[in-house]
C-alpha positions in Angstrom: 85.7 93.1 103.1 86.3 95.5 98.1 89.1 92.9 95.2 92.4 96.1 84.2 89.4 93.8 83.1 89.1 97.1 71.8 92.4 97.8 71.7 93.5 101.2 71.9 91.6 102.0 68.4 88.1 103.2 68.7 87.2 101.5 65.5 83.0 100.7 65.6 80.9 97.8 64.7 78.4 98.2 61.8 76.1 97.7 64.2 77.5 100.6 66.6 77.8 102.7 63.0 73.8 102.3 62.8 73.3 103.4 66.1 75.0 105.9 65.9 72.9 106.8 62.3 69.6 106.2 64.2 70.4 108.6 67.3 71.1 105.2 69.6 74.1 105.2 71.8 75.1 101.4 72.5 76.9 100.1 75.6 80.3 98.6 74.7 79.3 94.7 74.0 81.3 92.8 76.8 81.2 88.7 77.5 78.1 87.7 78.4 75.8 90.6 77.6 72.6 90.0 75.9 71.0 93.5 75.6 69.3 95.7 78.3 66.3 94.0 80.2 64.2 97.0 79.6 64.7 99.3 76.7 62.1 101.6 77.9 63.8 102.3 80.9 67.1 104.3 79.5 70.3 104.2 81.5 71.7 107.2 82.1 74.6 107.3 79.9 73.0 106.6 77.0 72.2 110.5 77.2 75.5 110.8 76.8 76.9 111.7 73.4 78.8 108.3 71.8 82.1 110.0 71.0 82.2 111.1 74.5 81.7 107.8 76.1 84.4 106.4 73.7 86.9 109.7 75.3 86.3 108.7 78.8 86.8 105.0 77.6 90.1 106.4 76.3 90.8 108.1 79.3 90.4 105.1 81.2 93.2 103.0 79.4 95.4 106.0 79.8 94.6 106.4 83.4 95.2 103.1 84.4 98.2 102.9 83.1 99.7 105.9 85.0 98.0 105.3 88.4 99.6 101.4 87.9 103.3 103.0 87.2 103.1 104.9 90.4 104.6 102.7 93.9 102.4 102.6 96.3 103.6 99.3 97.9 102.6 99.1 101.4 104.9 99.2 103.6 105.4 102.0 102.8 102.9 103.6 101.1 104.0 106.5 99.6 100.5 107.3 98.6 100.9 111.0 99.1 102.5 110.2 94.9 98.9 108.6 94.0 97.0 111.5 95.7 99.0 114.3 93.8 97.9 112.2 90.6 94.1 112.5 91.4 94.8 116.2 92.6 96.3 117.2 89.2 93.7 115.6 86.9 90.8 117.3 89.0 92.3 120.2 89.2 92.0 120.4 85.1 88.6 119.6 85.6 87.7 122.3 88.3 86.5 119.5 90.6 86.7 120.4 94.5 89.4 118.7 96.0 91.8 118.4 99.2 95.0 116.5 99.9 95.7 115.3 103.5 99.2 114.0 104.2 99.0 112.6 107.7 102.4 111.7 107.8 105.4 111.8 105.7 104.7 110.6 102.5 101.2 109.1 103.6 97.9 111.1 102.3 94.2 110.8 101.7 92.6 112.8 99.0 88.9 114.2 99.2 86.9 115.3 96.1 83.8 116.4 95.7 80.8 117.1 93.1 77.7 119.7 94.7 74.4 118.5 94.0 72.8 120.8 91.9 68.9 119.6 91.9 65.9 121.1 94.0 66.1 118.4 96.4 69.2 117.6 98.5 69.6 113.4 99.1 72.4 112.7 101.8 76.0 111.8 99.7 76.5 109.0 97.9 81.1 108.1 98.4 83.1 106.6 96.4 85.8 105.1 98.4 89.5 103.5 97.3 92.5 103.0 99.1 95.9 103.9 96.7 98.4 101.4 98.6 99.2 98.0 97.1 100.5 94.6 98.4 104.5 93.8 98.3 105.3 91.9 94.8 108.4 90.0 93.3 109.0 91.2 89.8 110.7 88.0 89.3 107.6 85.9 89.1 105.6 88.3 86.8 105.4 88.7 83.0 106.1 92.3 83.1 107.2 94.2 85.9 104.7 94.9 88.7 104.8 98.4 88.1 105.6 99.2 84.4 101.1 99.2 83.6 102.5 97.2 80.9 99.5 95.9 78.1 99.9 92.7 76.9 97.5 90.5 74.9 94.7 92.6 75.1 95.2 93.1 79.1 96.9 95.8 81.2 99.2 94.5 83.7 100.0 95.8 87.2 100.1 95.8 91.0 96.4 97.0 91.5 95.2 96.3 88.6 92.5 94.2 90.5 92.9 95.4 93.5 91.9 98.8 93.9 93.5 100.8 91.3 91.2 99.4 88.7 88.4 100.7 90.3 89.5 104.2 91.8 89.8 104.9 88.0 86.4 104.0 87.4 85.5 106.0 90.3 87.8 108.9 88.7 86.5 109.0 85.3 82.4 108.9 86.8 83.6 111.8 88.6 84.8 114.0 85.3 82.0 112.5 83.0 79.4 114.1 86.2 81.5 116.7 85.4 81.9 117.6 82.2 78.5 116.5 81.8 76.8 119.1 83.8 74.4 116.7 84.8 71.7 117.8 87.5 72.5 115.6 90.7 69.8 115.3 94.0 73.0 114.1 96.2 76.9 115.3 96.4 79.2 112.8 95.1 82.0 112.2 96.8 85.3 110.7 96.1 87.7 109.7 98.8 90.8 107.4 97.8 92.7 106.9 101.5 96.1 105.7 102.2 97.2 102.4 104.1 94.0 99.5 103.3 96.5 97.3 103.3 97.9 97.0 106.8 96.5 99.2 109.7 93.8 101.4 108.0 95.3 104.5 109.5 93.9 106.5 106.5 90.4 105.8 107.2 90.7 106.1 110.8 92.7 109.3 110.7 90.3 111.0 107.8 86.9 109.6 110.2 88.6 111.3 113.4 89.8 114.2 111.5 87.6 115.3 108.7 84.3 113.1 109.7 82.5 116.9 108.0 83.7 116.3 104.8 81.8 112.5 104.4 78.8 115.0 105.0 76.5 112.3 106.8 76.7 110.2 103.7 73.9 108.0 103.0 75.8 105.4 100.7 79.4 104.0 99.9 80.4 102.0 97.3 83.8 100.7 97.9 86.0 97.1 96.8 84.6 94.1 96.9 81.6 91.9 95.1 82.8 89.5 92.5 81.4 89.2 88.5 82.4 85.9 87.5 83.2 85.4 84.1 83.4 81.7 83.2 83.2 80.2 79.8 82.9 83.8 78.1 79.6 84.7 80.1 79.0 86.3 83.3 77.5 83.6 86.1 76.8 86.3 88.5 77.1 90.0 90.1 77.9 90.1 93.7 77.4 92.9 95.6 79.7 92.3 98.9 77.0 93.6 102.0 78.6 92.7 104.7 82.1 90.9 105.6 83.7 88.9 108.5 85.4 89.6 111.0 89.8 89.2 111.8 89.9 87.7 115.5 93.5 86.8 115.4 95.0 84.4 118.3 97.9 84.2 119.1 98.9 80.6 120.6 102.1 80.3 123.3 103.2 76.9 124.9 105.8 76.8 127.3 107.5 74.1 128.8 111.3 72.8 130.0 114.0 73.8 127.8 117.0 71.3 126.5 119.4 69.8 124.3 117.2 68.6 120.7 119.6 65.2 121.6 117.7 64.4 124.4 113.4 64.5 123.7 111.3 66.0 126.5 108.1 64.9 125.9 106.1 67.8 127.6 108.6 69.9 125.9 106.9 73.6 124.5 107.0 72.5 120.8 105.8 69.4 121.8 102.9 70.6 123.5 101.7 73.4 121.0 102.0 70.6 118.2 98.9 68.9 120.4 97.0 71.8 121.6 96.8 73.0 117.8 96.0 69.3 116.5 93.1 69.6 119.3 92.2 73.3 117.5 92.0 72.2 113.9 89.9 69.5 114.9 87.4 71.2 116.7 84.2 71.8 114.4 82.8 74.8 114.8 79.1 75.6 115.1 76.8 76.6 111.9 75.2 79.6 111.7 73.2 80.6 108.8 72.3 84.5 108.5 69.8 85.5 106.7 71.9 87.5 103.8 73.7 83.7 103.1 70.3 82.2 102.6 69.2 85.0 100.2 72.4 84.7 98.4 72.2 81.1 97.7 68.4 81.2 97.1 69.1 83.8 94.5 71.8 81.0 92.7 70.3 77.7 93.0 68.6 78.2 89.2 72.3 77.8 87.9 73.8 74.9 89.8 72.9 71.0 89.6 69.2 70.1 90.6 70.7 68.4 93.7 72.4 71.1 95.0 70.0 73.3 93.8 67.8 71.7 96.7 70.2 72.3 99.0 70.4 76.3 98.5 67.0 76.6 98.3 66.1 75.2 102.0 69.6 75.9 103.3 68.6 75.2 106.7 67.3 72.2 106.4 69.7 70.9 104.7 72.2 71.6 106.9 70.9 69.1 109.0 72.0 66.1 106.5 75.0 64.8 107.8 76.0 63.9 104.0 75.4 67.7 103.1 77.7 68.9 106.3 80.5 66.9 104.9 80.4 68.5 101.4 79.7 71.8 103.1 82.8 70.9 105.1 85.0 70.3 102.6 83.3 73.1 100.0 85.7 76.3 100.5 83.2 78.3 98.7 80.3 77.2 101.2 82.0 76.3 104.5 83.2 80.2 105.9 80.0 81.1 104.9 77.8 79.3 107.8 80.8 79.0 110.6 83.3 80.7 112.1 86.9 79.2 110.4 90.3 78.6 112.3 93.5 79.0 109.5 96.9 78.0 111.1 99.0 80.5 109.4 102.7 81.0 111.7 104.8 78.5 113.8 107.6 79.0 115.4 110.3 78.1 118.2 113.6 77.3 118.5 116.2 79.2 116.3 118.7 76.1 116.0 117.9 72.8 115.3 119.5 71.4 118.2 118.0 73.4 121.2 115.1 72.6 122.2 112.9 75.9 123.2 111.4 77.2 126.4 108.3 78.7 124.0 107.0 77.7 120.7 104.1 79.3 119.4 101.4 79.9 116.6 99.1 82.5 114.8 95.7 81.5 114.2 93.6 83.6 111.5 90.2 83.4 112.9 87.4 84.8 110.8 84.2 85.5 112.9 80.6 86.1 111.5 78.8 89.2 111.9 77.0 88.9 115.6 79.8 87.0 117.1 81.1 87.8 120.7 85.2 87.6 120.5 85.5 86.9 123.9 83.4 84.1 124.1 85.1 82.3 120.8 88.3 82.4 122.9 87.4 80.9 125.9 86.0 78.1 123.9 89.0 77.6 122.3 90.8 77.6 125.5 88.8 74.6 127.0 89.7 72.6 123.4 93.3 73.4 124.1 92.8 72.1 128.0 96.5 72.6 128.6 97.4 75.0 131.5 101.0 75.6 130.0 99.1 77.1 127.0 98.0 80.2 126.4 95.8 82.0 123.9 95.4 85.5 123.4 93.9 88.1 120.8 96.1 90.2 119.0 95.7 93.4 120.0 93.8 96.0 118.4 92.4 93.6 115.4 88.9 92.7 116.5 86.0 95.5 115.2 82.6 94.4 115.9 80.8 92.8 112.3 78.0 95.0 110.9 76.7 94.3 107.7 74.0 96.5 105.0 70.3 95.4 104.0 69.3 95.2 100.6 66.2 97.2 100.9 68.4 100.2 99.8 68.0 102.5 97.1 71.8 102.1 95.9 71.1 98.5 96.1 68.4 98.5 94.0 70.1 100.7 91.4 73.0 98.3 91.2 70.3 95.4 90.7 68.8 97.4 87.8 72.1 98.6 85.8 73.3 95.5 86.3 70.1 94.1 85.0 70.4 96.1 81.7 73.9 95.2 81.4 73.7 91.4 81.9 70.4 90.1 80.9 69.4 86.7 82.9 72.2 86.8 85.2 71.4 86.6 89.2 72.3 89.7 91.2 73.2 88.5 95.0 74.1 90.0 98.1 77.6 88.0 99.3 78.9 87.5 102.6 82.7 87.7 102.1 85.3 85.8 104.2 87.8 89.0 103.9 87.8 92.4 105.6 87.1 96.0 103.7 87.0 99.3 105.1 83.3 99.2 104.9 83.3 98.2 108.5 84.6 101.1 109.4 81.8 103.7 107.6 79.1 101.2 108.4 78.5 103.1 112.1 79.0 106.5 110.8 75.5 105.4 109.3 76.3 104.5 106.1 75.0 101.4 103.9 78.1 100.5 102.4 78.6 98.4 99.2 81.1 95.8 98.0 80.9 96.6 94.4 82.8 96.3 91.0 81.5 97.2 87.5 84.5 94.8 86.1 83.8 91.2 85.3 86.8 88.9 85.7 87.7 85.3 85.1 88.8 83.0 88.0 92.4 83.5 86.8 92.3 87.3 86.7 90.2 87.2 89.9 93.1 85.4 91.5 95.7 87.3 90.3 94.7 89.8 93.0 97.7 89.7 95.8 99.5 87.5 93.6 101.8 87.1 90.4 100.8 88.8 87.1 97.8 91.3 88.2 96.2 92.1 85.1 92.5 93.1 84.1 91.1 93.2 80.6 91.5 96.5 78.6 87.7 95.9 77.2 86.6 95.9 80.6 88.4 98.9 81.7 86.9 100.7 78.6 83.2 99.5 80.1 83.8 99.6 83.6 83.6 103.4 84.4 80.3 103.5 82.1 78.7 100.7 84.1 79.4 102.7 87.4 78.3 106.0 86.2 74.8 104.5 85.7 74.7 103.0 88.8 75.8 106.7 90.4 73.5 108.9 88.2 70.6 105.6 89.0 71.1 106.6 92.9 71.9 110.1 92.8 70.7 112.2 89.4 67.7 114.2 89.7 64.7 112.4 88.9 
């Protein structure tokens, strides 16, 4: 499902000089801000002393740059490294914490902050997972793992995705901290091992430790996008549910021979027409209602045409000339179908044999509400080839669930964002990739794709691929942003 962004001097504007003068404390201007909505309505930090917010803003940079020089390429892992990071900084702040190392080398790490108020709100998490993606230093600026800055951006393996964020999550826990604020709801940190691959460190922490989530109410974990184009921000999006992985795995089998003599019902032969007959096939909309909001929400900022389109989705789905663009729009199309990627091939080893079995690996992404059985047995009668089979991978299918946005913690994103961003749309986003929030979803909790970074397409992209990097002015703002949106959801009132 949730996916750093001036300098090191703390040198202030004469306009954050006067602030200062006139007992105002001033967010840290980014791209795109114009001001808080509602200056009546104070965000929490802003009882926070200015030199303060400038430390933790400091401690941020400095962070970020450690947690990005420690490995955690998975496979391996070798998270139990990132764990004993978090352990020793909270440790120094006399924040309660626990290390679990599941197996060698692998660990999750629990912290937590009591609530302190009259009334006692069920927990608010803040989940991260420490492992990285694999990366070739050989494509990148700087190496992958050196948390490098260069031109006024730190680079790294996880600089977008997570690390950037379990530092935010880190420093709102040692600013709730340090400043003794009075809390109606524990705050919990969790940063879990293995995201990447097989989520064996949220399974094994949910099996194991399920007491220490403390019937959680909320979760705020990766995901949601902030888009930054043209040096303003076109939207928050807040990641409420995700789809699903329903990986196939495509055999076809047939007579083996020499590649000098063509068999044309030959295995390759065959699984070259049954996935021709796959990638045709068109599958079904189906519009939920969280798509509909989301678009309604961000028709005011496209073209008057399309504009039309998102605000009567439904209806225009039925225009033949819309189903086209929608078919051929990557930003629109996994949104209202299920979506078929061809990602592996293979067969014969040598060029000149001609193979008993080739096969294929679909990447299917299903929609919340969709039964996985039934999507394969349609896909078997497209194939309609008896010497093909299709068969889910084992052990990747998890039934979609998804969060309202009737929520408290959704609200309170709505409003900080509000103050942050003035005139820009907060929306509820169905994504096409998986997050862990699946997985806390039926433990009861509404859980949140959500990122207090903004980020350019380019950085955006740079997620999974060469030259991760996010802007050090948004990892100076970034922790602030989510403390408001933690003290707006949990702080007594």
């Amino acid at each position: 499902m949730l996916q750093a962004h001036v300098q090191q001097s703390c040198t202030l504007s004469i306009t954050a000089l006067l602030a200062i003068t006139l007992g105002i404390t001033l967010v840290e201007t980014p791209p795109g801000y114009a001001g808080p909505t509602t200056p009546s309505a104070p965000l929490a930090s802003s009882r926070v002393p200015p030199d303060h917010l400038s430390h933790y803003s400091d401690l941020a940079v400095e962070w970020l740059q450690q947690y990005l020089r420690i490995d955690t390429t998975n496979p391996p892992g070798n998270e139990l490294q990132a764990a004993n990071f978090f352990k020793k900084i909270l440790d120094n702040e006399g924040i309660e914490n626990r290390v679990f190392e599941y197996q060698p080398g692998r660990a999750d790490f629990w912290a937590r902050i009591p609530h302190t108020g009259t009334s006692s709100k069920r927990p608010i998490m803040l989940l991260n997972h420490m492992d990285v993606v694999t990366s070739d230093a050989s494509h990148w600026r700087v190496p992958p793992f050196s948390g490098q800055m260069l031109d006024g951006s730190i680079y790294g393996r996880g600089a977008q995705d997570m690390k950037n964020e379990g530092i935010a999550q880190l420093v709102v826990m040692v600013a709730l901290k340090r400043e003794t604020v009075v809390l109606d709801r524990d705050v919990i940190f969790l940063a879990v091992s293995d995201e990447e691959a097989d989520g064996s460190g949220s399974d094994w922490m949910i099996a194991n430790h399920q007491d220490l989530l403390e019937n959680a109410e909320f979760l705020i974990n990766e995901g949601g996008e902030n888009l930054q184009q043209d040096g303003k921000v076109r939207y928050i999006g807040v990641d409420v549910g995700e789809k699903i992985p329903y990986w196939l795995h495509v055999v076809a089998h047939g007579r083996p021979g020499h590649g000098s003599r063509p068999i044309p019902d030959s295995a390759p032969n065959r699984l070259v027409r049954a996935l021709d007959r796959i990638l045709a096939y068109r599958t079904p909309y189906k519009l939920l209602p969280v798509v509909e909001e989301s678009l309604r929400e961000m028709a005011p900022y496209e073209t008057p045409e399309r504009a039309k389109k998102f605000r009567n989705l439904r209806q225009a789905l039925r225009d033949p000339a819309f189903q086209q663009q929608v078919d051929h729009d990557e930003s629109l199309n996994f949104l209202v179908r299920n979506t078929i990627s061809l990602t592996m091939m293979g067969g014969s080893e040598q060029t000149n044999v001609i193979p008993a079995e080739a096969w294929a690996s679909l990447d299917v992404r299903l929609l919340p509400g969709e039964d996985g059985q039934r999507f394969l047995e349609t896909i078997r009668r497209v194939v309609n080839d008896p010497e093909v089979t299709v068969e889910p991978v084992p052990g990747r299918f998890r039934e979609a669930n998804y969060s309202p946005t009737n929520t408290a913690l959704y609200e309170a994103i709505r409003q900080v964002s509000g103050q942050y961003f003035r005139d820009v749309p907060v929306v509820p986003r169905l994504t096409s990739g998986y997050t862990e929030n699946q997985r806390y979803r039926p433990l009861g909790i509404d859980a949140y794709g959500f990122t207090p970074y903004t980020a350019t397409d380019a950085e955006g992209s740079s997620e999974h691929g060469n030259d991760e990097r996010i802007r050090v002015e948004e990892v100076r703002r970034g922790p602030r942003i989510l403390y408001d949106v933690v003290m707006a959801v949990a702080g007594a009132q």
